[in-house]
The first five atom37 places (N, CA, C, CB, O) and aatype in JSON, in Angstrom:
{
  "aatype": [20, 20, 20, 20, 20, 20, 20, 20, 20, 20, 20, 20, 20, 20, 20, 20, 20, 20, 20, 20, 20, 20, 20, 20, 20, 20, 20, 20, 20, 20, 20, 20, 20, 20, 20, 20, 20, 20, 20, 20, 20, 20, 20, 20, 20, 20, 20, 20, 20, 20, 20, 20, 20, 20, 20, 20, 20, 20, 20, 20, 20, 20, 20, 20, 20, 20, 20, 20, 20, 20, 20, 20, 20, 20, 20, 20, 20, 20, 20, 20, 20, 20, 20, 20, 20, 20, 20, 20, 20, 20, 20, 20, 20, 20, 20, 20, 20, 20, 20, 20, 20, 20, 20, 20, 20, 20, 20, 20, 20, 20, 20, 20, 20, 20, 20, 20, 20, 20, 20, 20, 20, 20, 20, 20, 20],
  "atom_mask": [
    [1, 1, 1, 1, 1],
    [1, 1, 1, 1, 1],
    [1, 1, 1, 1, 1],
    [1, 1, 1, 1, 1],
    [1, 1, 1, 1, 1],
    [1, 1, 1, 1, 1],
    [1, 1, 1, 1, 1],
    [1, 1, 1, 1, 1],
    [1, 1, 1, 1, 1],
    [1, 1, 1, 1, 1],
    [1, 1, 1, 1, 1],
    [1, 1, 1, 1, 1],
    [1, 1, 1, 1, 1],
    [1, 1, 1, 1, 1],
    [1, 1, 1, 1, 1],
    [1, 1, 1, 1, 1],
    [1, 1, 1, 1, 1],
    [1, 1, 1, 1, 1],
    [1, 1, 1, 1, 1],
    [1, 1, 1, 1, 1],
    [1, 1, 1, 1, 1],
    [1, 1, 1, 1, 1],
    [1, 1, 1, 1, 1],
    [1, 1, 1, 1, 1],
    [1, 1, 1, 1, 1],
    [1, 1, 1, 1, 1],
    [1, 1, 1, 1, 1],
    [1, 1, 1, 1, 1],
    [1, 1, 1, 1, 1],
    [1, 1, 1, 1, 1],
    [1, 1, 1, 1, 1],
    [1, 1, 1, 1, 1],
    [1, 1, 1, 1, 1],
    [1, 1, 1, 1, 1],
    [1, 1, 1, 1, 1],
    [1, 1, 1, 1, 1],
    [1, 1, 1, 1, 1],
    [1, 1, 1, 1, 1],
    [1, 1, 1, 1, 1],
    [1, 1, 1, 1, 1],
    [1, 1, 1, 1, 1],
    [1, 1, 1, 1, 1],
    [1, 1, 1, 1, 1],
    [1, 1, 1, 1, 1],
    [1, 1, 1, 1, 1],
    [1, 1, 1, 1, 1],
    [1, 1, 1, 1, 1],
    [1, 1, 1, 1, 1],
    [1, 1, 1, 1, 1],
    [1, 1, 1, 1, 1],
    [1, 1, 1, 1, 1],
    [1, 1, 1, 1, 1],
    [1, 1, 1, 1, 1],
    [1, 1, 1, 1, 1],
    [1, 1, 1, 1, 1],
    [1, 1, 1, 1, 1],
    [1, 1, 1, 1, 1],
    [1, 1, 1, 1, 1],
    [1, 1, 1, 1, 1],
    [1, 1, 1, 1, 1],
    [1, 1, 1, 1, 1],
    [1, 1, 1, 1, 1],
    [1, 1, 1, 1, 1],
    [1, 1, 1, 1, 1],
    [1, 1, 1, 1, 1],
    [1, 1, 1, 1, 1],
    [1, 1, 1, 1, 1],
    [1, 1, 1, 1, 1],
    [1, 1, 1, 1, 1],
    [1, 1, 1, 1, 1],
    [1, 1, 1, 1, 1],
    [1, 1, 1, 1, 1],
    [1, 1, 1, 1, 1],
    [1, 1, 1, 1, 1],
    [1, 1, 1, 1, 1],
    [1, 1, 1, 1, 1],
    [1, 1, 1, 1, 1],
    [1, 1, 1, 1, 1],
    [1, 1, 1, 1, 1],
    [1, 1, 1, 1, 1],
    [1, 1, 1, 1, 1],
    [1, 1, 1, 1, 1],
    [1, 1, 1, 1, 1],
    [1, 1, 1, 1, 1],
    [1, 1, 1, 1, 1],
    [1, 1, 1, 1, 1],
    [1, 1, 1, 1, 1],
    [1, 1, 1, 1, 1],
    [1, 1, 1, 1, 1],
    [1, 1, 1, 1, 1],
    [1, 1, 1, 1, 1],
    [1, 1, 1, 1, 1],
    [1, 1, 1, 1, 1],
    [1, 1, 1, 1, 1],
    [1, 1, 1, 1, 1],
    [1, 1, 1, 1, 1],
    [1, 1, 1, 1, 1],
    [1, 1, 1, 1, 1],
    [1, 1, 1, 1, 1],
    [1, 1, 1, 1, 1],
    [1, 1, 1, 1, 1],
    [1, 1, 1, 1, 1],
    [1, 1, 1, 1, 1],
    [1, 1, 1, 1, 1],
    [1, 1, 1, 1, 1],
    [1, 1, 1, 1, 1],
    [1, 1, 1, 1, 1],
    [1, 1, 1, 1, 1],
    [1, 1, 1, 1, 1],
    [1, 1, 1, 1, 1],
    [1, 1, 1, 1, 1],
    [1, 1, 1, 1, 1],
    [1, 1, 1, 1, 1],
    [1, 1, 1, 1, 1],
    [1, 1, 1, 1, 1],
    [1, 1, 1, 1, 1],
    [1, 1, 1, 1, 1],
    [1, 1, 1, 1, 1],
    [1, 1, 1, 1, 1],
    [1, 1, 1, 1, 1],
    [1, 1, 1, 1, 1],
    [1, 1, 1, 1, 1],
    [1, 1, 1, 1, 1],
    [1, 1, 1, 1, 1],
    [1, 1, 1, 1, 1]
  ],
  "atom_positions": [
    [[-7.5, 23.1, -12.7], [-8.55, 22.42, -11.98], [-8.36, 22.72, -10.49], [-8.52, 20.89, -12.26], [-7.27, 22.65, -9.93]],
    [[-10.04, 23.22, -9.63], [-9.42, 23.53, -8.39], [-10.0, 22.56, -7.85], [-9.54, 24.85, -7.74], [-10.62, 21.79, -8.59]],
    [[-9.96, 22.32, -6.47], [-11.12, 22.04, -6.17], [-11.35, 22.62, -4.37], [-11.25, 20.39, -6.54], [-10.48, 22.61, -3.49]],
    [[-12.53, 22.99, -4.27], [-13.24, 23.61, -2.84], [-14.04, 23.12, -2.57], [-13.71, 24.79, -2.68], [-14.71, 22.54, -3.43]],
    [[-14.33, 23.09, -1.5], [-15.48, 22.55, -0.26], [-15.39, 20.76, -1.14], [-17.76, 23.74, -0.32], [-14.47, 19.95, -1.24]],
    [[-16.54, 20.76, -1.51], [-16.65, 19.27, -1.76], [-17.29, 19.3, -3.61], [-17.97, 18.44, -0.34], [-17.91, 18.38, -4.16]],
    [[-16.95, 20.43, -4.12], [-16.91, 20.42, -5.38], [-15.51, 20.66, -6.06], [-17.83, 21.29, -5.76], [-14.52, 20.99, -5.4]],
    [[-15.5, 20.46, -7.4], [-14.5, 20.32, -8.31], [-14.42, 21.08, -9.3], [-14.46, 19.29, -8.74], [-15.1, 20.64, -10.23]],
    [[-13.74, 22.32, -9.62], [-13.9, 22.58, -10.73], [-13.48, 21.9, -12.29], [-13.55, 23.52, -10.51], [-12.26, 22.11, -12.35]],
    [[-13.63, 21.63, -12.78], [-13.12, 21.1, -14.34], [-12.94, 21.68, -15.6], [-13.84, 20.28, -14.76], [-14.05, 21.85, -16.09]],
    [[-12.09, 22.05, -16.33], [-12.19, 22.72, -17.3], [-11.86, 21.72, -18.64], [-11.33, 23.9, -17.06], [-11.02, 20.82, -18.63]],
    [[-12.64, 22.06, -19.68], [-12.67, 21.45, -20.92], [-12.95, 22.38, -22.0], [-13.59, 20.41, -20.92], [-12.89, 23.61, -21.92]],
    [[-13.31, 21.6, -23.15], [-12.92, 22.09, -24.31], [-14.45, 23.38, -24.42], [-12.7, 20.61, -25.62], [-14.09, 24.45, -24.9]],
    [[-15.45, 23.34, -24.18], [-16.29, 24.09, -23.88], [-16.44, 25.09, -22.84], [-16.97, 23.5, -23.86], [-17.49, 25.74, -22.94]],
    [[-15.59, 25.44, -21.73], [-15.7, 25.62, -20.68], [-15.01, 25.23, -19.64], [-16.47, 25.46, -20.61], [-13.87, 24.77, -19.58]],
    [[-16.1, 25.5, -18.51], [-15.53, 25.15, -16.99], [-16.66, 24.27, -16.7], [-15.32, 26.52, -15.75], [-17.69, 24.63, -17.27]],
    [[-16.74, 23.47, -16.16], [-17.99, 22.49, -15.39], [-17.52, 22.49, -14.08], [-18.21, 20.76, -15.92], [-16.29, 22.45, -14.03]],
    [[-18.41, 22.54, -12.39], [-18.05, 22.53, -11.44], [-19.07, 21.17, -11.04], [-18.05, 23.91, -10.83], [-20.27, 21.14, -10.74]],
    [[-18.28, 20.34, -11.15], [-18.84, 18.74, -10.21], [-18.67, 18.72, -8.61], [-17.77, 17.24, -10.71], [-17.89, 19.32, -7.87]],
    [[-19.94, 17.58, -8.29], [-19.98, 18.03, -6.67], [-18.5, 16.37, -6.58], [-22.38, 17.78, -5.46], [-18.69, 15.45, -7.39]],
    [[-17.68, 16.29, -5.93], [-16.8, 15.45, -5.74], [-17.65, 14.15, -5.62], [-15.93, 15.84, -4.62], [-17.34, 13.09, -6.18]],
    [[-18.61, 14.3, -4.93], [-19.5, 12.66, -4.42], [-20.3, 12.16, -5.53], [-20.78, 12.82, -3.02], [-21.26, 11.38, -5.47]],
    [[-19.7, 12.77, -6.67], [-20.7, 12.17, -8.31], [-19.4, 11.55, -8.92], [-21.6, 13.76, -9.73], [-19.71, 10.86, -9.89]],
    [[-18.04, 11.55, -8.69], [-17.4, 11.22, -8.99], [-16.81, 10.01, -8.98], [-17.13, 11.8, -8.81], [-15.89, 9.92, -8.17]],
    [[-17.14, 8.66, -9.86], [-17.11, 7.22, -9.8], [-16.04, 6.84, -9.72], [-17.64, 6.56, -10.7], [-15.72, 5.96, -8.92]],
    [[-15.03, 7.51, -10.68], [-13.8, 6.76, -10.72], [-13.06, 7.8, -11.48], [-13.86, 5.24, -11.41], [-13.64, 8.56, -12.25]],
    [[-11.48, 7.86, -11.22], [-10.6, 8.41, -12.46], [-9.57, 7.5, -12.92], [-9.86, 9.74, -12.13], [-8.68, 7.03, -12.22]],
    [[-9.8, 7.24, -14.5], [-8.71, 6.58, -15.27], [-7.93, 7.87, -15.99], [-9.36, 5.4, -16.44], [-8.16, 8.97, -16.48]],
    [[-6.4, 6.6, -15.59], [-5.35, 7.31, -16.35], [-5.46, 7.01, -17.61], [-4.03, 7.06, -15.96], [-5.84, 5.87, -17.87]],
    [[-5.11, 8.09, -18.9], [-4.98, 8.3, -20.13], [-3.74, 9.12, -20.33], [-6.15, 8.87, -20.63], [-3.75, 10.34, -20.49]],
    [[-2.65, 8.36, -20.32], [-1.38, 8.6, -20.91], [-1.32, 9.94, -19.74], [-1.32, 8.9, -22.87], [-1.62, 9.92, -18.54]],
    [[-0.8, 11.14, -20.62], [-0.8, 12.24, -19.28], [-1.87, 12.96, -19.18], [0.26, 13.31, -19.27], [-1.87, 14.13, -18.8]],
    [[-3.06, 12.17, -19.57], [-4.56, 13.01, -18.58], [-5.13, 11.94, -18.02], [-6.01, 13.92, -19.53], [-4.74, 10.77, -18.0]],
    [[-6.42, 12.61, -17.44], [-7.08, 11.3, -16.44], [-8.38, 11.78, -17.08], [-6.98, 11.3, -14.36], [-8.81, 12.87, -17.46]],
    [[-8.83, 10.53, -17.06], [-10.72, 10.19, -18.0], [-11.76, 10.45, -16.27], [-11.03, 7.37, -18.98], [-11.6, 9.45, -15.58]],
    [[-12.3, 11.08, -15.84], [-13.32, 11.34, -14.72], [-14.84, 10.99, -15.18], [-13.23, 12.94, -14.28], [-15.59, 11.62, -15.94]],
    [[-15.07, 9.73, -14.44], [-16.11, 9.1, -14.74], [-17.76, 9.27, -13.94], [-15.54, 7.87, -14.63], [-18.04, 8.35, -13.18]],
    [[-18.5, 10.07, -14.06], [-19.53, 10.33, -13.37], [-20.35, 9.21, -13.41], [-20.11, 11.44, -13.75], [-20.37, 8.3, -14.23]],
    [[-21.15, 9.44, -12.21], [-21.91, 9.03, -11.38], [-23.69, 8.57, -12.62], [-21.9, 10.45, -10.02], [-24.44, 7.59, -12.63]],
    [[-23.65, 9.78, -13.38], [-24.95, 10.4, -14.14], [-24.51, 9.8, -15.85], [-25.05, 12.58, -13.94], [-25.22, 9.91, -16.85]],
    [[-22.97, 9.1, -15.74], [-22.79, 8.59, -16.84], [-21.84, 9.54, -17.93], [-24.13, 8.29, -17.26], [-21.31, 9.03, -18.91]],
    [[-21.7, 11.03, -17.59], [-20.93, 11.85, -18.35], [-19.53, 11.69, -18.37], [-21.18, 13.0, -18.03], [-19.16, 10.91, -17.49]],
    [[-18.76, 12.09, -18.95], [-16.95, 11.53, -18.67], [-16.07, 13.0, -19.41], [-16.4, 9.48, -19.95], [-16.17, 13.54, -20.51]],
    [[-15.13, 13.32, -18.11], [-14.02, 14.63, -18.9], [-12.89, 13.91, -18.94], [-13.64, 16.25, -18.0], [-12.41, 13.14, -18.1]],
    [[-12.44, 14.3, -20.22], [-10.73, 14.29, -19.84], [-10.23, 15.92, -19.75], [-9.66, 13.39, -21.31], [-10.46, 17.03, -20.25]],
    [[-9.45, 15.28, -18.82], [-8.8, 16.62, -17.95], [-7.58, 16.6, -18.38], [-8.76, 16.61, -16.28], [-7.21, 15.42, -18.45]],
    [[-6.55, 17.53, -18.78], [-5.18, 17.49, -18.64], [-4.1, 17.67, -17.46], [-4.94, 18.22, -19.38], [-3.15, 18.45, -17.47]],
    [[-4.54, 16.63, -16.28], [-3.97, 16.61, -15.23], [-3.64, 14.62, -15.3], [-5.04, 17.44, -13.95], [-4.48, 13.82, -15.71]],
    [[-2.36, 14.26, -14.83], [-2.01, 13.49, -14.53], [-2.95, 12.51, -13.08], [-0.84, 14.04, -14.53], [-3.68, 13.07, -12.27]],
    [[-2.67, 11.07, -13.07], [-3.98, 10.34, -11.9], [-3.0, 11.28, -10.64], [-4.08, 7.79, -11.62], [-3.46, 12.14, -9.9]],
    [[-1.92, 10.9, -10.68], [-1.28, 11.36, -9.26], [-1.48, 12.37, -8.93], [-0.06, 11.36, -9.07], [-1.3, 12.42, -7.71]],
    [[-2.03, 14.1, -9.69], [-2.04, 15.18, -9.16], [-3.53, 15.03, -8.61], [-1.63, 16.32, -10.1], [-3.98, 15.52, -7.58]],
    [[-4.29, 14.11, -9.71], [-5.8, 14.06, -9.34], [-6.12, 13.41, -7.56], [-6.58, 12.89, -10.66], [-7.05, 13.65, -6.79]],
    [[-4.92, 12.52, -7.4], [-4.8, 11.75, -5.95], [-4.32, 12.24, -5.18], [-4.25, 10.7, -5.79], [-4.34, 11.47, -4.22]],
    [[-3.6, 13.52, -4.82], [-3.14, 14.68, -4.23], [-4.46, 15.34, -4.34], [-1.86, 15.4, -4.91], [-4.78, 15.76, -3.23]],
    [[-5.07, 15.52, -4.96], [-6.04, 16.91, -5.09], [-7.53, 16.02, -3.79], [-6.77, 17.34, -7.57], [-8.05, 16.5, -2.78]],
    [[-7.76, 14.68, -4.43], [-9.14, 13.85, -3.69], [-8.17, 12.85, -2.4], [-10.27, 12.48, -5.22], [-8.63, 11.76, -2.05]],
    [[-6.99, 13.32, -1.89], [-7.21, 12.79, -1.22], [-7.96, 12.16, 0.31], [-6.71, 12.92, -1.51], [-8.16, 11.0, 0.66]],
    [[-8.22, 13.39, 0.93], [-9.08, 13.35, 2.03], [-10.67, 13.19, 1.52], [-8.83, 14.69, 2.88], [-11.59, 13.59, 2.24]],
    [[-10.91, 12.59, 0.23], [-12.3, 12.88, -0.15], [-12.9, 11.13, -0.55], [-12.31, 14.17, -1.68], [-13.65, 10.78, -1.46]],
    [[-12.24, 10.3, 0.52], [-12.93, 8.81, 0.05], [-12.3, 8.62, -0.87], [-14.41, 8.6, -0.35], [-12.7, 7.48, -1.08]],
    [[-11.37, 8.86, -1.87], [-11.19, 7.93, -2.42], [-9.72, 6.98, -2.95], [-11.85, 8.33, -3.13], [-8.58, 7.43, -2.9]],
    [[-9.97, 6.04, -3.28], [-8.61, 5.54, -3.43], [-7.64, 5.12, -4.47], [-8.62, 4.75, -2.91], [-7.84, 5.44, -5.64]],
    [[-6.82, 4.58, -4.21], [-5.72, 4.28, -5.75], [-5.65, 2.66, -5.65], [-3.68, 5.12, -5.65], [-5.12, 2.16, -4.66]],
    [[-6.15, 1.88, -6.63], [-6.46, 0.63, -6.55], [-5.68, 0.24, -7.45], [-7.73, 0.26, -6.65], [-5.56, -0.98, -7.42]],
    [[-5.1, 0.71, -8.24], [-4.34, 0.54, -9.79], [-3.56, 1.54, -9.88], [-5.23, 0.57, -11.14], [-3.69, 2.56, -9.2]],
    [[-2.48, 1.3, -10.91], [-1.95, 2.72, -11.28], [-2.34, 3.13, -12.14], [-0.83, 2.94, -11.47], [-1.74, 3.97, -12.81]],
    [[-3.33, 2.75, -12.35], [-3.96, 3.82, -13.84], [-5.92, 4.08, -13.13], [-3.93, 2.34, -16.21], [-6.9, 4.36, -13.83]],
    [[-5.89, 3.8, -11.36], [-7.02, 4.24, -11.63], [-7.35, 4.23, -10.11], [-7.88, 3.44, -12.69], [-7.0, 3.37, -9.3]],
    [[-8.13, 5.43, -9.86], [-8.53, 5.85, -8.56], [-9.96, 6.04, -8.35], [-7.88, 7.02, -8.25], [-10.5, 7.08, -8.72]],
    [[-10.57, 5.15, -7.8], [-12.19, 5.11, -7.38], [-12.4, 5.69, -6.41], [-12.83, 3.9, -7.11], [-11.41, 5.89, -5.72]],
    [[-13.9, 6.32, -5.82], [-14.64, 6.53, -4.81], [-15.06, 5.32, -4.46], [-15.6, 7.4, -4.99], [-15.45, 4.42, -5.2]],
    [[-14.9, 5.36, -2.83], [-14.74, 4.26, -2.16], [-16.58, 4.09, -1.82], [-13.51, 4.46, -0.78], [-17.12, 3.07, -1.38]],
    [[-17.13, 5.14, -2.1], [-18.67, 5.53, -1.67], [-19.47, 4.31, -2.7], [-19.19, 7.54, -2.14], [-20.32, 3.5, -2.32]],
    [[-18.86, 4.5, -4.25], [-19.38, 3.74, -5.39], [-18.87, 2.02, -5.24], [-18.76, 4.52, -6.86], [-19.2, 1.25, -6.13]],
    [[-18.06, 1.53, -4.04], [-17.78, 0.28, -4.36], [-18.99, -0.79, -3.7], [-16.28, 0.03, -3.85], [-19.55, -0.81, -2.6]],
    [[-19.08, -1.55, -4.76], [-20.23, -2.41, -4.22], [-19.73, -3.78, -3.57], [-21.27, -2.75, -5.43], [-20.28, -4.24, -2.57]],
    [[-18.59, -4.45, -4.24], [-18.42, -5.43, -3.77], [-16.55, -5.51, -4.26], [-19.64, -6.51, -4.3], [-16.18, -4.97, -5.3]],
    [[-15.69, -6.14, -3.47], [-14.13, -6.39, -4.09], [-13.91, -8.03, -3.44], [-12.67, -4.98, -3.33], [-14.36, -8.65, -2.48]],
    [[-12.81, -8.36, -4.73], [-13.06, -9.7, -4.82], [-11.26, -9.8, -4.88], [-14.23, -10.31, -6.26], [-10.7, -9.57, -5.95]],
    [[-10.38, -10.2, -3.55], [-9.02, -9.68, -3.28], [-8.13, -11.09, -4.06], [-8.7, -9.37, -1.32], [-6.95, -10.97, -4.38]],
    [[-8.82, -12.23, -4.27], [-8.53, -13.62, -5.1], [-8.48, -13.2, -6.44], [-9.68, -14.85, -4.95], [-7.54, -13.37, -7.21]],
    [[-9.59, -12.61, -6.68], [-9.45, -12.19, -8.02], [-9.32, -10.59, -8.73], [-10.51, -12.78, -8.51], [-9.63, -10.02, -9.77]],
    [[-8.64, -10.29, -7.42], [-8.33, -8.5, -8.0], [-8.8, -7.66, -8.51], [-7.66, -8.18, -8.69], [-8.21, -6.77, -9.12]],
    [[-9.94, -7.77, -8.36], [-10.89, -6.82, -9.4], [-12.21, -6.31, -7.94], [-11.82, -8.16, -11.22], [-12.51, -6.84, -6.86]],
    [[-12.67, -5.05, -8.68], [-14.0, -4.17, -7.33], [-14.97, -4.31, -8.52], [-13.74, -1.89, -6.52], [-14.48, -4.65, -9.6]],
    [[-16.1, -4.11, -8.46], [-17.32, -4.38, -8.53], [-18.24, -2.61, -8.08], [-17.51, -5.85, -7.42], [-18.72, -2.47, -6.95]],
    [[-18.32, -1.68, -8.93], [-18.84, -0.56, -8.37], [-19.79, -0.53, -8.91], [-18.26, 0.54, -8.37], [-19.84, -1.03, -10.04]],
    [[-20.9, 0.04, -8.36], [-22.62, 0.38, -8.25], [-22.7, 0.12, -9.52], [-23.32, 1.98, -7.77], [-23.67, -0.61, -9.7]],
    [[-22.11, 0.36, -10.57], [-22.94, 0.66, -12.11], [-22.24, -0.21, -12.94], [-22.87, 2.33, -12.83], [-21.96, -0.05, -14.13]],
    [[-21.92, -1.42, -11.97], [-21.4, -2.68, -12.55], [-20.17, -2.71, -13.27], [-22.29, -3.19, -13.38], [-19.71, -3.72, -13.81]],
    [[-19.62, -1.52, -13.27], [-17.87, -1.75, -14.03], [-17.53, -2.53, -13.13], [-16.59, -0.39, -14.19], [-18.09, -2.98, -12.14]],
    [[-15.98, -2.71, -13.85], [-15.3, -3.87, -13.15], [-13.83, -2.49, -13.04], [-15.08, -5.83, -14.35], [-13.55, -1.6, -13.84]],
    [[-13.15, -2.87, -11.66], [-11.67, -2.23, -11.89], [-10.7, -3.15, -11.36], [-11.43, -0.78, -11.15], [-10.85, -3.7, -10.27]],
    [[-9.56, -3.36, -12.22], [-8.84, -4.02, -11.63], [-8.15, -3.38, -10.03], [-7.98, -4.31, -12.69], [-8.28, -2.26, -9.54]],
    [[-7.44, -4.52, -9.55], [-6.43, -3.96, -8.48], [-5.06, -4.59, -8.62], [-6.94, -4.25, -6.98], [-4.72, -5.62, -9.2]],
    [[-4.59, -3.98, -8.15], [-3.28, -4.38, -7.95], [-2.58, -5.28, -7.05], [-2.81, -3.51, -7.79], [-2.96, -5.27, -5.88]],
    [[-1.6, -6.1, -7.38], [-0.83, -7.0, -6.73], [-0.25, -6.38, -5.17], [0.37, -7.36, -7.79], [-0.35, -6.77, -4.0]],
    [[0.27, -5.4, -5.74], [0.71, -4.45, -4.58], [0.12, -3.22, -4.09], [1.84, -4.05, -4.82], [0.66, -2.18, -3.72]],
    [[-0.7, -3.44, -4.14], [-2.31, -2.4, -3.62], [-3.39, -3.13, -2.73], [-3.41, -1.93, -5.14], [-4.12, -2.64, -1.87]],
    [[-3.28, -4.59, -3.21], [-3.99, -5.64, -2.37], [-4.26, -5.81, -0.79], [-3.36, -6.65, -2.67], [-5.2, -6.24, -0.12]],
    [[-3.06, -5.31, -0.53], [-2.71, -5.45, 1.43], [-3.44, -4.09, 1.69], [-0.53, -5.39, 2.19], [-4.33, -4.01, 2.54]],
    [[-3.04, -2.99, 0.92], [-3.5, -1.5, 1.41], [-5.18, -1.59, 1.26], [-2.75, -0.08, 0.27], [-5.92, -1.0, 2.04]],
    [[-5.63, -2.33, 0.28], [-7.09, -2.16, 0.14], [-7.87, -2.64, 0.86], [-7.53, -2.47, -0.83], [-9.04, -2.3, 1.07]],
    [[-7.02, -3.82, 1.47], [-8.03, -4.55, 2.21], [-8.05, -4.31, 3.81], [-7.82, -6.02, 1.91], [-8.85, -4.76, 4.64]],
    [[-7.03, -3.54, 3.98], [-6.76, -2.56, 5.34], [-7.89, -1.3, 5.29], [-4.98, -1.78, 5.28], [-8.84, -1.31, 6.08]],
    [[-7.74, -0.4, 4.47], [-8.95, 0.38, 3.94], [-10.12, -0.12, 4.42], [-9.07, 0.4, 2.5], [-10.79, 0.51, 5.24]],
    [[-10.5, -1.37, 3.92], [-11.95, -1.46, 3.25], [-11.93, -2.29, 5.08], [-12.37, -2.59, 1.18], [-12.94, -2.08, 5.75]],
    [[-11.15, -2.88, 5.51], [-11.48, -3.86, 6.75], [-11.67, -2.32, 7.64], [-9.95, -5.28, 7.37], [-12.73, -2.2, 8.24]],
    [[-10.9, -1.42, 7.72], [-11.53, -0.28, 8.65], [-12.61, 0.23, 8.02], [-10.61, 0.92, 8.98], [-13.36, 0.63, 8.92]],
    [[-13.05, 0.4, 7.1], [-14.18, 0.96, 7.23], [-15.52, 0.14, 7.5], [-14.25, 1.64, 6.18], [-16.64, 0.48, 7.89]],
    [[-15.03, -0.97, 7.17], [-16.33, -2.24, 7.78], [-16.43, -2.24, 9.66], [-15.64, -4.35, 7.18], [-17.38, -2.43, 10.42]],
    [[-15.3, -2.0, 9.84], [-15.2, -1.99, 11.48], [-16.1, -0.75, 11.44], [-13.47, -1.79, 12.35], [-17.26, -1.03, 11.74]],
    [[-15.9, 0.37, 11.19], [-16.35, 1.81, 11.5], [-17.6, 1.51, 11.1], [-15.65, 3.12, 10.77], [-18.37, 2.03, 11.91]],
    [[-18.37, 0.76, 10.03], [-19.8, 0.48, 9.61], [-20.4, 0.07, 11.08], [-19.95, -0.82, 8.32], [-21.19, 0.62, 11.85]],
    [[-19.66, -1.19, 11.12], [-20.48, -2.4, 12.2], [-20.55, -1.3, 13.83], [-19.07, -4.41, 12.51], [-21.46, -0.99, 14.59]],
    [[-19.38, -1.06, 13.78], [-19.56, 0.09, 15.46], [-20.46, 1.21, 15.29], [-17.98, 1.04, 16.01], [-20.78, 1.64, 16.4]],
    [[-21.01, 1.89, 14.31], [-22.39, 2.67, 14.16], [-23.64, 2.16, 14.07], [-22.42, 3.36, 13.14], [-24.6, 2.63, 14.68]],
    [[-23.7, 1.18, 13.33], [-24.51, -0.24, 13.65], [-25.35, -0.38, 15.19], [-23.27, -1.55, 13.61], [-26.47, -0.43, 15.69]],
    [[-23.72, -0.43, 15.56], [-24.21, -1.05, 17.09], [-24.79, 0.21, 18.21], [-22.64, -1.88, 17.92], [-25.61, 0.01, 19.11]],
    [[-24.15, 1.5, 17.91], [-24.92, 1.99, 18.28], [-25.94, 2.61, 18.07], [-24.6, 2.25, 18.6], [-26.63, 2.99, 19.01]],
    [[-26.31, 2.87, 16.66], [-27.85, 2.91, 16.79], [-28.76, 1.44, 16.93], [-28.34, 3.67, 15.43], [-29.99, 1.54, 16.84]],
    [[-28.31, 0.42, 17.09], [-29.52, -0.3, 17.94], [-29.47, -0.14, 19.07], [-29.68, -1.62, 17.91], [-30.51, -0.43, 19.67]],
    [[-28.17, 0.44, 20.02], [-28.11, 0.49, 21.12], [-29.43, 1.77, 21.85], [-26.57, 0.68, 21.27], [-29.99, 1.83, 22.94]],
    [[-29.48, 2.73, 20.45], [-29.8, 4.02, 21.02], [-32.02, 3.82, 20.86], [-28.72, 5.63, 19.73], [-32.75, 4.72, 21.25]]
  ]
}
């Protein structure tokens, strides 16, 4: 599996499929592969481990909320840090972690800062 520019290649039992990275909802771990959950509803298992998959997306949005599971931060709709669980566009639920909790909500509090300061300047502009 490679991946370039902002696509992914994937290989499976038919082939190769090349996904654009920003269709990419979530990856669950499955023992030593990871389940890649699209955007359009389709799903690969890959024979790559979550951690090589989190080395490979890391500069690409997204994060490790679990140890068995790494979301695009693009697909989260709502996270609920009392009750450990995110809320993404197409209504799954993912858990989080006890000790992922502080990191997520550091994450998600900068990128709300970075929202609200673009905000402000396009009303400014």
């Amino acid at each position: 599996m490679y991946a370039v520019n902002n696509t992914i290649m994937i290989p499976y039992a038919k082939g190769l499929s090349v996904v654009d990275i920003s269709s990419i909802v979530r990856i669950e771990a499955v023992s030593n592969y990871s389940r890649i959950f699209l955007a359009d509803g389709r799903q690969f298992l890959v024979s790559k481990v979550l951690k090589q998959m989190e080395a490979m997306l890391a500069e690409k949005g997204f994060a490790r909320v679990h140890r068995s599971h790494l979301v695009n931060t693009a697909f989260i709709q709502a996270y609920n840090l009392r009750r450990l669980h995110i809320r993404l566009r197409n209504n799954e639920e993912v858990s989080i972690s006890r000790r992922k909790r502080r990191d997520i909500r550091k994450k998600f509090s900068e990128a709300a800062a970075t929202f609200l300061n673009n905000q402000k300047v396009n009303l400014a502009a």
